[in-house]
KEMI-178265 format. One line per field, with one value per atom (N, C-alpha, C, O): y, z, x; atom name. Coordinates in steps of 0.2 Angstrom, whole numbers, always signed. Layout:
N
north: (Y, ...)
up: (Z, ...)
east: (X, ...)
atomo: (CA, ...)
***
This chain:
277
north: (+98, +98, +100, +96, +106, +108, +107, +109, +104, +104, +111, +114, +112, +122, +120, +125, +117, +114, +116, +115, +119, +120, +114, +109, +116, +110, +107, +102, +112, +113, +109, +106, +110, +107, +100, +98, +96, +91, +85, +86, +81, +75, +69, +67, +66, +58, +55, +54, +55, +51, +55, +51, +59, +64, +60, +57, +62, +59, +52, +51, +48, +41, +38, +40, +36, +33, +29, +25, +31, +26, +21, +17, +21, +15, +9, +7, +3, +0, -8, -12, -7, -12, -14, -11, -21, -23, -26, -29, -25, -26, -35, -38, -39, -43, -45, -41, -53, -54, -57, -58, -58, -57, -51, -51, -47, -40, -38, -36, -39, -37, -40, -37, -47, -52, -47, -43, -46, -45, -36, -35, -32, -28, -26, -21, -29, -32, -32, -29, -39, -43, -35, -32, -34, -27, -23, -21, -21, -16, -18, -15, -22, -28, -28, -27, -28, -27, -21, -21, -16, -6, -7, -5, -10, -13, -15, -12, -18, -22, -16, -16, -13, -6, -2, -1, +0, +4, +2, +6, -4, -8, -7, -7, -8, -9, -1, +0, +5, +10, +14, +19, +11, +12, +10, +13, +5, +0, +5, +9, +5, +9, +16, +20, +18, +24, +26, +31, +24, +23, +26, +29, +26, +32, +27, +22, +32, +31, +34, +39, +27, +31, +26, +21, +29, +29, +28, +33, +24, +24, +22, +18, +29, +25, +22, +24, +20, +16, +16, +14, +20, +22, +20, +18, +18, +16, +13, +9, +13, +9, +1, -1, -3, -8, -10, -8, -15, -18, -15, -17, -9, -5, -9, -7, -14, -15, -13, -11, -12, -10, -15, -15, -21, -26, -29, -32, -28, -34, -29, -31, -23, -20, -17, -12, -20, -21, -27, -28, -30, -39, -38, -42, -34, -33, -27, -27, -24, -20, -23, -21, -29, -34, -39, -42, -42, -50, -51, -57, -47, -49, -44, -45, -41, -38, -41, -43, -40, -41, -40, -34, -45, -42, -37, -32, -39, -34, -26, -22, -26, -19, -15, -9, -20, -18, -22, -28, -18, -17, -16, -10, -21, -21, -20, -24, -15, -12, -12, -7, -18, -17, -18, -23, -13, -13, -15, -14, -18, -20, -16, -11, -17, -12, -10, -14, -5, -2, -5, -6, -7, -9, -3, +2, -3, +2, +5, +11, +4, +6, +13, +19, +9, +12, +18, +22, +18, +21, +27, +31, +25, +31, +34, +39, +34, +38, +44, +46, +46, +52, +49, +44, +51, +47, +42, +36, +46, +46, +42, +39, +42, +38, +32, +31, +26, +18, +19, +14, +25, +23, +25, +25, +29, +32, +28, +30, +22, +15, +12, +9, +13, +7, +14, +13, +20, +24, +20, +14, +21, +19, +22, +28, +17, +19, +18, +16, +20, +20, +14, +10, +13, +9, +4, -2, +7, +4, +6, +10, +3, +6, +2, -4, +7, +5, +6, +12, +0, +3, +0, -5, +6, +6, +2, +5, -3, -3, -3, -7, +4, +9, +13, +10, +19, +22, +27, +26, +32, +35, +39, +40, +39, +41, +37, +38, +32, +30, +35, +36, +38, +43, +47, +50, +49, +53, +48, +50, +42, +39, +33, +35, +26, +21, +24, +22, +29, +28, +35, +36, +39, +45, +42, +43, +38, +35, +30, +30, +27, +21, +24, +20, +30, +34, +32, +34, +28, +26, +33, +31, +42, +44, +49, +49, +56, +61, +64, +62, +70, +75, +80, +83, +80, +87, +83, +87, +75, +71, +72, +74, +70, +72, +78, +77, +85, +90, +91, +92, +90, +89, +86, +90, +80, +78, +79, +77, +82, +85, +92, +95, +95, +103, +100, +104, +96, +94, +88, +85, +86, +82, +84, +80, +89, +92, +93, +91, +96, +97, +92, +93, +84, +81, +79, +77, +78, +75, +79, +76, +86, +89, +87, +87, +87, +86, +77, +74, +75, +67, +68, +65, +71, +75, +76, +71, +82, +85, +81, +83, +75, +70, +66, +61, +68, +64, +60, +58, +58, +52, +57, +62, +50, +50, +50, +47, +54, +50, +52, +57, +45, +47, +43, +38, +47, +45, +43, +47, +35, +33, +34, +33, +35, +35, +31, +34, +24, +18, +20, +19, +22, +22, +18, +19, +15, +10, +11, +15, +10, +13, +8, +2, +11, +6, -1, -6, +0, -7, -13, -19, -11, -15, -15, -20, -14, -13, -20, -25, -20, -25, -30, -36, -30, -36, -40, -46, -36, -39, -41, -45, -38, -40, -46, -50, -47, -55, -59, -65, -56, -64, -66, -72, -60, -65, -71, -76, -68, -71, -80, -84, -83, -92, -92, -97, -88, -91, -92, -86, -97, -99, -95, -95, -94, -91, -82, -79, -81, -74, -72, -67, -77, -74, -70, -64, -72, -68, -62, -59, -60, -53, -47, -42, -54, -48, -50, -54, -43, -44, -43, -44, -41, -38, -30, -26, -27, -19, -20, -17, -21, -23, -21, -17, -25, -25, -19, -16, -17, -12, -6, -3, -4, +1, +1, +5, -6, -5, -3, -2, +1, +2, +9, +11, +12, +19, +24, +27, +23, +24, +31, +33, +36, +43, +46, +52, +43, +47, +43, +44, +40, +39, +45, +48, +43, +50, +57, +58, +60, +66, +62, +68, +59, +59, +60, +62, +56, +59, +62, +62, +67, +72, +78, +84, +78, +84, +80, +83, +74, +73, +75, +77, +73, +77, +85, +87, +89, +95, +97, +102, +94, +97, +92, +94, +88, +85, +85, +83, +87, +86, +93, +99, +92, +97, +99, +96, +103, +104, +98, +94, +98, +94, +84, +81, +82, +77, +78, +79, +78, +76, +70, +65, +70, +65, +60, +63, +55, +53, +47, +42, +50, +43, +41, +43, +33, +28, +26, +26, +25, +21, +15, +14, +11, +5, -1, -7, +2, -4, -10, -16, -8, -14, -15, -13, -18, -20, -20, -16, -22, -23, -15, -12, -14, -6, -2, +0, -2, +2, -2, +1, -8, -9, -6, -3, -7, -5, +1, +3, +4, +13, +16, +21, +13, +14, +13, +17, +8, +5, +11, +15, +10, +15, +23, +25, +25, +32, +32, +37, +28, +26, +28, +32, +23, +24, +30, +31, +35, +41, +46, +52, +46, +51, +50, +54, +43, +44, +43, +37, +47, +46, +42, +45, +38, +32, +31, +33, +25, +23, +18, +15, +14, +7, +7, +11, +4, +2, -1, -7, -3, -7, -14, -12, -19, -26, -27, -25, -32, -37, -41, -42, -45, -50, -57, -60, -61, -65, -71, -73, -75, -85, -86, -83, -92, -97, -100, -102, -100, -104, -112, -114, -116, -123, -126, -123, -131, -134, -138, -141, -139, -142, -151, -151, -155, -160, -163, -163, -165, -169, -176, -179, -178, -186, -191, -190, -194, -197, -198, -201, -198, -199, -204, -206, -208, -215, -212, -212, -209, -208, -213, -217, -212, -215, -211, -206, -213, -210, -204, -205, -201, -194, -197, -200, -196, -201, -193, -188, -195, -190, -193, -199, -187, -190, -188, -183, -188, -188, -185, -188, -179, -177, -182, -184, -184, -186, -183, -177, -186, -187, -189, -193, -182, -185, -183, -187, -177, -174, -175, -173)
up: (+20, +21, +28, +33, +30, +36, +40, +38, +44, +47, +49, +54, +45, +49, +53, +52, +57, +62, +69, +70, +73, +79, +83, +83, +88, +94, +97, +100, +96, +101, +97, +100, +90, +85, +84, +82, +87, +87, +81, +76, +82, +77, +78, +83, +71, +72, +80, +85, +79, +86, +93, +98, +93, +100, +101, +105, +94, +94, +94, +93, +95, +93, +99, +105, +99, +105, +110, +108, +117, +121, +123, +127, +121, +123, +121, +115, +125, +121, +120, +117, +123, +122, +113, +109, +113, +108, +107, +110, +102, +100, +101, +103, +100, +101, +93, +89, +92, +86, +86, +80, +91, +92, +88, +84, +92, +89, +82, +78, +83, +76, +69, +63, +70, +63, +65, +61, +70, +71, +66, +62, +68, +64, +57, +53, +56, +49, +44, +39, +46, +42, +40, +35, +47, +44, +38, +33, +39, +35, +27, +23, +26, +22, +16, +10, +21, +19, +15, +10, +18, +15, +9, +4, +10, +5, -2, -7, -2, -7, -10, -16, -5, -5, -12, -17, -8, -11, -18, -22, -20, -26, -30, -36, -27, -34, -36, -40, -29, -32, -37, -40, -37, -41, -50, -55, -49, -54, -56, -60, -54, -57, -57, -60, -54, -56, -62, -66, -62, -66, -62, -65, -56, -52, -55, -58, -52, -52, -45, -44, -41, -35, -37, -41, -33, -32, -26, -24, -24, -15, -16, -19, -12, -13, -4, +1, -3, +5, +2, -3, +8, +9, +15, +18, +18, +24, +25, +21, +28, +29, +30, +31, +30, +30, +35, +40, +34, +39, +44, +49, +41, +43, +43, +47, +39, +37, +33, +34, +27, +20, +17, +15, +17, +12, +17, +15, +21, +28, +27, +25, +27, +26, +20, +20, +16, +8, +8, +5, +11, +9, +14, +13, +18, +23, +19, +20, +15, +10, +5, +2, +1, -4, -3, -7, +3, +6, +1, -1, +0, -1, -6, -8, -8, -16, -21, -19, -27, -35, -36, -35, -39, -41, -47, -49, -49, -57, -55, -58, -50, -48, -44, -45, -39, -35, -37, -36, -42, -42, -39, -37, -37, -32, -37, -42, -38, -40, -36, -32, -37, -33, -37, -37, -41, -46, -45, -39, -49, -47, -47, -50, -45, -48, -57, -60, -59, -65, -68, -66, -77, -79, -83, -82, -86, -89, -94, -94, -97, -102, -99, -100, -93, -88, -86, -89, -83, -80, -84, -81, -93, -96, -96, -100, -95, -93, -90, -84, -93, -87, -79, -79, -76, -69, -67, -65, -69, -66, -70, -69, -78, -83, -81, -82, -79, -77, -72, -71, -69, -64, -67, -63, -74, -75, -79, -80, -84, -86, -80, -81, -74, -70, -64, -58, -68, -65, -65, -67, -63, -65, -70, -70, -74, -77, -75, -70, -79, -74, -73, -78, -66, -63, -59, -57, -59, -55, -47, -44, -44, -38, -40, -42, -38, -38, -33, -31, -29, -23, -26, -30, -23, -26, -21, -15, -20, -13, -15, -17, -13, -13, -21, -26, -22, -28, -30, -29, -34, -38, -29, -28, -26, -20, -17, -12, -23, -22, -21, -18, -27, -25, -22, -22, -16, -12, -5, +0, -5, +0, +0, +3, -4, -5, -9, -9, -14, -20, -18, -21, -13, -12, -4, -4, +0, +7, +3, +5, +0, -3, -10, -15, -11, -16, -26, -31, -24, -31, -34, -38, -36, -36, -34, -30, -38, -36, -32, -31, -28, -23, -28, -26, -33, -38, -41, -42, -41, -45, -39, -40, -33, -29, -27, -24, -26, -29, -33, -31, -42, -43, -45, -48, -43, -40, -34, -33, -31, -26, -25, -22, -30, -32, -38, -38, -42, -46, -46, -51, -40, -38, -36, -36, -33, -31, -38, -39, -43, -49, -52, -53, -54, -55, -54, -59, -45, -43, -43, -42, -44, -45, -52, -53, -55, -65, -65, -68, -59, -58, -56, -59, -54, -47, -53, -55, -57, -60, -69, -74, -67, -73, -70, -73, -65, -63, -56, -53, -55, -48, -42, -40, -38, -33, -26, -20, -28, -25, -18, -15, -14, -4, -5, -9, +0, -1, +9, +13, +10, +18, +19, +14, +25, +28, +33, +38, +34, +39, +43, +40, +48, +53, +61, +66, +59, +65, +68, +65, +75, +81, +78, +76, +78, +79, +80, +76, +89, +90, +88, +88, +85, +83, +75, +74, +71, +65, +66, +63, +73, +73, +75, +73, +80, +82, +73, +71, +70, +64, +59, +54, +59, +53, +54, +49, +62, +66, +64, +62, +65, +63, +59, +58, +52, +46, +44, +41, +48, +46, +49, +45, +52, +54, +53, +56, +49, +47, +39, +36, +35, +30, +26, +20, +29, +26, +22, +17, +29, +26, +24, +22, +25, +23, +16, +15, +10, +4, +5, +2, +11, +14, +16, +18, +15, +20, +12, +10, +12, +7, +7, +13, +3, +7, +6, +9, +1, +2, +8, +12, +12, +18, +23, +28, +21, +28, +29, +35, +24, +22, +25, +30, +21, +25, +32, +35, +35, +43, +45, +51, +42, +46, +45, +46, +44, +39, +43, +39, +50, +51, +51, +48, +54, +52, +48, +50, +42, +35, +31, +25, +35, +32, +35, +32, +41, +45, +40, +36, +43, +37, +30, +27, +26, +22, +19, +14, +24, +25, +28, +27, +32, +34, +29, +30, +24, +19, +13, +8, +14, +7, +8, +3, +17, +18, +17, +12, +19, +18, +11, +11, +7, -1, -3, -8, -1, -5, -1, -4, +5, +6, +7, +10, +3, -1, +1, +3, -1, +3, -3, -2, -9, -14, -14, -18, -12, -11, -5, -5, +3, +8, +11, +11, +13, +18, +22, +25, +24, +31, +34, +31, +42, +46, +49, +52, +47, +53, +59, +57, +64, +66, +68, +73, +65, +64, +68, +66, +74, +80, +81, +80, +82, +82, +77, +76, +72, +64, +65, +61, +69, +68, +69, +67, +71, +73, +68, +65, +67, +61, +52, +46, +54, +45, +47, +42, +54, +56, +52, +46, +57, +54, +47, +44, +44, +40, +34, +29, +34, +31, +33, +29, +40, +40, +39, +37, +40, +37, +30, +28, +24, +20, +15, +10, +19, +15, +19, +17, +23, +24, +22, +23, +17, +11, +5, +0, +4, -2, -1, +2, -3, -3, -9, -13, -7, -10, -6, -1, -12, -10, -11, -14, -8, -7, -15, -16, -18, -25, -25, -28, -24, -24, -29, -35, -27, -31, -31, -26, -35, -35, -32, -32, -27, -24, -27, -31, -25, -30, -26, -20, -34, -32, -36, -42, -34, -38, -44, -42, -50, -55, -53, -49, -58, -53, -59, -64, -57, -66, -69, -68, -74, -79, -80, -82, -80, -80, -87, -91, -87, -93, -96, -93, -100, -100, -101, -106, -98, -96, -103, -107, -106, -113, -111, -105, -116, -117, -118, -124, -114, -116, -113, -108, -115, -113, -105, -103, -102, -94, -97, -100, -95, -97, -92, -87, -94, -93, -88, -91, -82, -79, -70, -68, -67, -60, -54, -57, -50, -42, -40, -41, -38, -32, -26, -22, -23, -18, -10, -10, -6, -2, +7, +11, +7, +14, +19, +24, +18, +25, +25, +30)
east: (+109, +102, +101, +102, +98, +96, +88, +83, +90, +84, +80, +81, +76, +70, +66, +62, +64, +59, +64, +70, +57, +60, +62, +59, +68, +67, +60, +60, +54, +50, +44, +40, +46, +40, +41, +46, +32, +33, +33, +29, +37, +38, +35, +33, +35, +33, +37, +34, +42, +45, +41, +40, +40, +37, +29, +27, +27, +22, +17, +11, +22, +20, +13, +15, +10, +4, +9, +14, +7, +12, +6, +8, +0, -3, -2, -4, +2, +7, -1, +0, -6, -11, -12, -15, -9, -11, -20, -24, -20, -28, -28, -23, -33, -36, -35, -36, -33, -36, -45, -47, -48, -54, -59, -64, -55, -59, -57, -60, -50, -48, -51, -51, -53, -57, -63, -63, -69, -75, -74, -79, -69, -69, -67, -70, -63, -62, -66, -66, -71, -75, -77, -76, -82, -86, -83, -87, -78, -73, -74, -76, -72, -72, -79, -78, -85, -91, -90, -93, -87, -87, -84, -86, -78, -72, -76, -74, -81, -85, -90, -91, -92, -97, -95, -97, -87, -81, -81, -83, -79, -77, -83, -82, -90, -95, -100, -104, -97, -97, -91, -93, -85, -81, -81, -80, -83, -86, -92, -91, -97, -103, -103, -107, -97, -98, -92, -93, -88, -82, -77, -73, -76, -71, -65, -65, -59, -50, -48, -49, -46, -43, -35, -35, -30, -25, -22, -21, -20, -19, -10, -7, -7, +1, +3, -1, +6, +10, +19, +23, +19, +27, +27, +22, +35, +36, +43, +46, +45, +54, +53, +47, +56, +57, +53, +55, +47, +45, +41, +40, +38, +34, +26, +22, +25, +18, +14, +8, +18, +14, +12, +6, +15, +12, +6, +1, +7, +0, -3, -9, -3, -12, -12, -15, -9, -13, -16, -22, -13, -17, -24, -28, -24, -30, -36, -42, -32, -39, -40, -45, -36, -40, -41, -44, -39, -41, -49, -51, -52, -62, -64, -70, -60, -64, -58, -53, -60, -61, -52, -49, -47, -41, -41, -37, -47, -50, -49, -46, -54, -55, -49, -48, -46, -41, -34, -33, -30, -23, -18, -17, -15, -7, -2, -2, +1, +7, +15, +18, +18, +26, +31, +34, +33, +39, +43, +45, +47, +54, +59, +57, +65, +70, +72, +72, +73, +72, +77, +82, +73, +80, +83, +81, +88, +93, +89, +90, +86, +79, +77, +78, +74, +68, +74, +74, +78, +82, +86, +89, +82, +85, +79, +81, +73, +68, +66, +67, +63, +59, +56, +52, +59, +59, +51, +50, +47, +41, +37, +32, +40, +39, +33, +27, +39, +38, +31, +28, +29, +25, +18, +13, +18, +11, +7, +1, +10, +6, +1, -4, +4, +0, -7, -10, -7, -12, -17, -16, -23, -29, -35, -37, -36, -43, -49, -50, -54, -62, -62, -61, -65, -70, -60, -60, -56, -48, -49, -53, -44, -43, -35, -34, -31, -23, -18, -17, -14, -13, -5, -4, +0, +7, +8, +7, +10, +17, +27, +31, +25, +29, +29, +26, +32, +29, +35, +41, +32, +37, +42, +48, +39, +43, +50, +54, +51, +56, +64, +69, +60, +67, +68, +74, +62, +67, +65, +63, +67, +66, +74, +79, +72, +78, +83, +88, +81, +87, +92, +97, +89, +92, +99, +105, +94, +99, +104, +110, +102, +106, +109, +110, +110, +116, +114, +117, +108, +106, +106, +111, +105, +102, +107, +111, +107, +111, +107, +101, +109, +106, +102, +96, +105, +104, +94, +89, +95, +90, +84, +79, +88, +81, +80, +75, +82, +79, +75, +70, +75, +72, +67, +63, +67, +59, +55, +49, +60, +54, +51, +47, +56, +50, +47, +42, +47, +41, +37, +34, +37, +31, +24, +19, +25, +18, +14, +8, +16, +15, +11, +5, +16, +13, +8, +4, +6, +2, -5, -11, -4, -10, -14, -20, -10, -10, -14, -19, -10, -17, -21, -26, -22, -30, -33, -37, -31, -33, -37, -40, -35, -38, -42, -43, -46, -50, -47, -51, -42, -41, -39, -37, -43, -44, -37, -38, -31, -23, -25, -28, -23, -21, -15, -13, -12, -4, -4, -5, -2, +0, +7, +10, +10, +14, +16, +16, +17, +16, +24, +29, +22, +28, +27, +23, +34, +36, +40, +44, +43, +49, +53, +51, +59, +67, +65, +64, +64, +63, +60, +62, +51, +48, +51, +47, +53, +57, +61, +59, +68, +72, +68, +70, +63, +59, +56, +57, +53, +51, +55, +53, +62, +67, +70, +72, +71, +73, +69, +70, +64, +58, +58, +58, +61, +62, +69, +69, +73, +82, +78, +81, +74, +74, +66, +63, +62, +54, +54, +55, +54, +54, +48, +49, +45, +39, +40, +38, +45, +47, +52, +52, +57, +66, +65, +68, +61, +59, +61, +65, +57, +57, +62, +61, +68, +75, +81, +84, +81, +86, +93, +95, +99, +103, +103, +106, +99, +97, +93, +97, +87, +87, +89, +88, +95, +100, +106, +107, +108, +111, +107, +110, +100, +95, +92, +89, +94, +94, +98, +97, +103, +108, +109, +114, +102, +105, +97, +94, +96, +89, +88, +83, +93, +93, +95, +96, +97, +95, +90, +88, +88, +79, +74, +70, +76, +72, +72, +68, +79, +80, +77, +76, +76, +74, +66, +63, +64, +57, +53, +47, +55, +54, +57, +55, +60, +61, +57, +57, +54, +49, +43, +40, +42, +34, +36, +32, +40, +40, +38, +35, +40, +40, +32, +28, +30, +27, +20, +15, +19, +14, +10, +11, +3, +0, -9, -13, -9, -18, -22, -27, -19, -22, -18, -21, -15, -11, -10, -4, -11, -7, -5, -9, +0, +3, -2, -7, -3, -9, -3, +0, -2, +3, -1, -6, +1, -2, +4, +9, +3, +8, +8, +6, +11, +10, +15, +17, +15, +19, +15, +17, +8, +3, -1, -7, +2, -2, -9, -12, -12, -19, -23, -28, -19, -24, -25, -30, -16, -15, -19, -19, -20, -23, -31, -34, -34, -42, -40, -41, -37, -38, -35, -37, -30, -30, -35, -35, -40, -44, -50, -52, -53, -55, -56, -62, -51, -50, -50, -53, -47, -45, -54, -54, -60, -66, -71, -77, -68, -69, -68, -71, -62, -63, -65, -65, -68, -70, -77, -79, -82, -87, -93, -96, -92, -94, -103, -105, -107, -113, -113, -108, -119, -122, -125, -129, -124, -125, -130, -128, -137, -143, -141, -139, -142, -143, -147, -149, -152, -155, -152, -146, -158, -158, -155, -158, -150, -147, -150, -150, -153, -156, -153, -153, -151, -146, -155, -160, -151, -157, -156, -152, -162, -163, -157, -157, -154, -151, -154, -159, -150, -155, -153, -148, -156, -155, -155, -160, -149, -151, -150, -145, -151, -150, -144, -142, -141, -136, -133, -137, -127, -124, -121, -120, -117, -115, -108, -107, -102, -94, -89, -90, -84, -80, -77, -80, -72, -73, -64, -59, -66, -59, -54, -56, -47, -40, -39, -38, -39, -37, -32, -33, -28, -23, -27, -31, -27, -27, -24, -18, -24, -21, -19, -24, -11, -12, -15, -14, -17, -23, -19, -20, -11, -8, -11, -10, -17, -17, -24, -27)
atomo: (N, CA, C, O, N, CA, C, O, N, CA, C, O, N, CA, C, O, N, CA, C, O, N, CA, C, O, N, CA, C, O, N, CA, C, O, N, CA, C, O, N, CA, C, O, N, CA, C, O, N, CA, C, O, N, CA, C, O, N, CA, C, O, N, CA, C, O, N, CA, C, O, N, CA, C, O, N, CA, C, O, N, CA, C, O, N, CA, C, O, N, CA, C, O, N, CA, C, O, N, CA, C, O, N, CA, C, O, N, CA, C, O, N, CA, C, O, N, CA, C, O, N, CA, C, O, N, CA, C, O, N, CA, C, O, N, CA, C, O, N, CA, C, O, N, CA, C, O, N, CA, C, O, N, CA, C, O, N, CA, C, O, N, CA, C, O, N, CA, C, O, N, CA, C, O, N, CA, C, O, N, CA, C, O, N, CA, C, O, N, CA, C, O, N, CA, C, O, N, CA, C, O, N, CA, C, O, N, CA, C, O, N, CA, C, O, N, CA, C, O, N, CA, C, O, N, CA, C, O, N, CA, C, O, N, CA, C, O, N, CA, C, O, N, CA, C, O, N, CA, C, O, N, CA, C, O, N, CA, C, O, N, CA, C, O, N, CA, C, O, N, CA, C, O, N, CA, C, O, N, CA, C, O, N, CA, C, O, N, CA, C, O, N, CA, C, O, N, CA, C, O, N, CA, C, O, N, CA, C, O, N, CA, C, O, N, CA, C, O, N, CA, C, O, N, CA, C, O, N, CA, C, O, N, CA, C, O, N, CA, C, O, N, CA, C, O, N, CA, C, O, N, CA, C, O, N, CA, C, O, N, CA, C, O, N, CA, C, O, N, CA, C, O, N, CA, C, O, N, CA, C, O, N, CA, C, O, N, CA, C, O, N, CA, C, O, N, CA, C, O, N, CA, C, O, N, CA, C, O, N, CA, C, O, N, CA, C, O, N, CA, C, O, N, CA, C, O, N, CA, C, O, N, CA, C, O, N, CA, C, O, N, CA, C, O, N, CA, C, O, N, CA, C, O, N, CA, C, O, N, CA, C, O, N, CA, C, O, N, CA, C, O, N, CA, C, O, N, CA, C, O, N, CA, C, O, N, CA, C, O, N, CA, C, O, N, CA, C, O, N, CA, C, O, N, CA, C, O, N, CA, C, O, N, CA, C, O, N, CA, C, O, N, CA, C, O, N, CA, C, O, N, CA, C, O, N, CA, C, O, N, CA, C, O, N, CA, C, O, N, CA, C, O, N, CA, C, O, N, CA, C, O, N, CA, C, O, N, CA, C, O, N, CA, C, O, N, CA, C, O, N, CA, C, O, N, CA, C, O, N, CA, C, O, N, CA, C, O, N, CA, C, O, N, CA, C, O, N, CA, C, O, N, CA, C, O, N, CA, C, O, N, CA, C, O, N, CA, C, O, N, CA, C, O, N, CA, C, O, N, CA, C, O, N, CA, C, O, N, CA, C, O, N, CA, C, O, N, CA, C, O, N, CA, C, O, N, CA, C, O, N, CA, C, O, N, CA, C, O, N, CA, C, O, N, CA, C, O, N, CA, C, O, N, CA, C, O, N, CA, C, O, N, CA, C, O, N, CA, C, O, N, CA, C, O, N, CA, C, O, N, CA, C, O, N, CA, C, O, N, CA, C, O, N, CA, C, O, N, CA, C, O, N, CA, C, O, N, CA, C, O, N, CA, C, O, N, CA, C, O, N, CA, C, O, N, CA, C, O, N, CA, C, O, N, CA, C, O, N, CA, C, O, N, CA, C, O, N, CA, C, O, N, CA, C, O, N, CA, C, O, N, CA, C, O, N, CA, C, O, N, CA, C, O, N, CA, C, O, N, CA, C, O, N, CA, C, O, N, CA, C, O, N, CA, C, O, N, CA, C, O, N, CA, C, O, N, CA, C, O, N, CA, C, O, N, CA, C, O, N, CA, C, O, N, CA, C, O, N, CA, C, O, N, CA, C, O, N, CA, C, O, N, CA, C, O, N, CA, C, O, N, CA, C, O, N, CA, C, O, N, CA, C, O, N, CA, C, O, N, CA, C, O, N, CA, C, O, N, CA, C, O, N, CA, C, O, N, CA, C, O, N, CA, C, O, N, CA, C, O, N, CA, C, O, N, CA, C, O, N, CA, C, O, N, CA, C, O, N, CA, C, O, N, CA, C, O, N, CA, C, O, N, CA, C, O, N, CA, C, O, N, CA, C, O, N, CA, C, O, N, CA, C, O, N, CA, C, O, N, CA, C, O, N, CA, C, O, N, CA, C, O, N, CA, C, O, N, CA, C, O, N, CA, C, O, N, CA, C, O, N, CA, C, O, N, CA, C, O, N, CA, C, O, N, CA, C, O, N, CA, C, O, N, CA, C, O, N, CA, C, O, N, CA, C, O, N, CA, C, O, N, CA, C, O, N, CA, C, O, N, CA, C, O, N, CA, C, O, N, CA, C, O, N, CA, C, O, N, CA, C, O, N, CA, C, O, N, CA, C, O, N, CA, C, O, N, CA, C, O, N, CA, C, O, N, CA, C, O, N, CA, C, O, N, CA, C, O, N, CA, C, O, N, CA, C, O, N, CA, C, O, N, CA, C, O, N, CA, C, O, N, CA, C, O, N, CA, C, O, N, CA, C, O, N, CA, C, O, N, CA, C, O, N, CA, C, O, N, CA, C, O, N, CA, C, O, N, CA, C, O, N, CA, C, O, N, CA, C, O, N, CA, C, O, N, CA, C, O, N, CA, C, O, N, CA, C, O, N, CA, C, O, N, CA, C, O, N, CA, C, O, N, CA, C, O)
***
């Protein structure tokens, strides 16, 4: 696999922001909330209008894929917005047509469905980690563009993220997890394994952007060293290509209740929660 890119031609790593200012969680909630508000906008023109959007999130280990998923559905509808994280395939799934397992969880009218991670598995984990022949990711990545238009082309709406993080802040975040009970979940031993494998991750997405990023499906990078910017702007840019409206409501008043006359029952046999904190 040869890299065609000149010396001169700049990369993700060239181009990363050196402005190392972390945002405020001050500002970060204050602009959020806002976002949030758009987020619901989004949701009940989706809803009335019947759209299909598709949102996929790619990224290496510890990038911040799942923190700003959970920052685009913290406040709208699980109905409406679908979180997609497959597990590893079983032997069934694995005699399939590759693409198979991931076209039940498309979206129908009035969905927004966000993959975290997608059929891009294969030319990302399953191609570095040897799941997967060279011959297998060839050919999914001369006929993924295809597919993706043939989605388009059914009506949805696909944007595909790329959340890329430096080395360092990667080890900063995988550390956190090995002694925070909260997160160990989060480090596997494929994980661990794929930490150790940074530049044939590189090469490998950089020849998946190549093949796959398309005037009708493109690529979009966030960089995401400092989470919070990157979920603002991702969220951001995220409801600037889709053009969506304010859905007019009526004004909602709670009705008054109805009162009614006290009945003669026995008391329902029910426990308490205990009451430590």
């Amino acid at each position: 696999m040869e890299d065609s890119k000149s010396a001169d031609a700049p990369t993700l790593e060239s181009e990363r922001p050196r402005n190392h200012n972390k945002l405020k969680r001050k500002d970060y909630e204050r602009e959020l909330k806002r976002l949030h508000t758009e987020l619901v906008k989004l949701q009940e023109w989706v809803r009335h209008e019947q759209k299909k959007i598709c949102i996929v999130f790619e990224g290496r280990d510890g990038a911040g894929k799942g923190g700003t998923i959970k920052a685009i559905t913290a406040r709208v509808s699980p109905r409406i917005f679908r979180v997609i994280a497959l597990p590893a395939p079983t032997e069934r799934e694995k005699s399939q047509m590759y693409i198979q397992r991931y076209l039940p969880h498309l979206p129908a009218g009035g969905e927004i469905v966000i993959f975290d991670r997608s059929w891009y598995n294969r030319a990302g984990v399953e191609r570095v980690m040897g799941f997967c022949s060279e011959k297998q990711v060839e050919r999914f990545l001369r006929i993924v563009p295809s597919v993706e238009k043939a989605i388009i082309d059914s009506g949805v709406i696909l944007i595909k993220y790329w959340l890329e993080v430096s080395p360092d802040e990667q080890t900063r975040r995988l550390e956190a997890r090995i002694d925070d009970g909260r997160k160990i979940w989060k480090l596997s031993n494929m994980d661990l394994k794929s930490y150790t494998r940074w530049d044939d991750y590189t090469h490998a997405r950089d020849e998946m952007f190549s093949a796959s990023d398309t005037a009708w499906a493109p690529w979009y990078v966030a960089y995401s060293d400092d989470k919070r910017k990157a979920r603002l702007n991702i969220i951001e840019h995220l409801l600037s290509l889709i053009p969506y409206e304010d859905i007019k409501r009526d004004r909602i008043k709670l009705p008054k209740r109805e009162v009614s006359k006290p009945k003669k029952h026995s008391a329902p046999a029910f426990k308490l929660v205990p009451e430590p904190h």
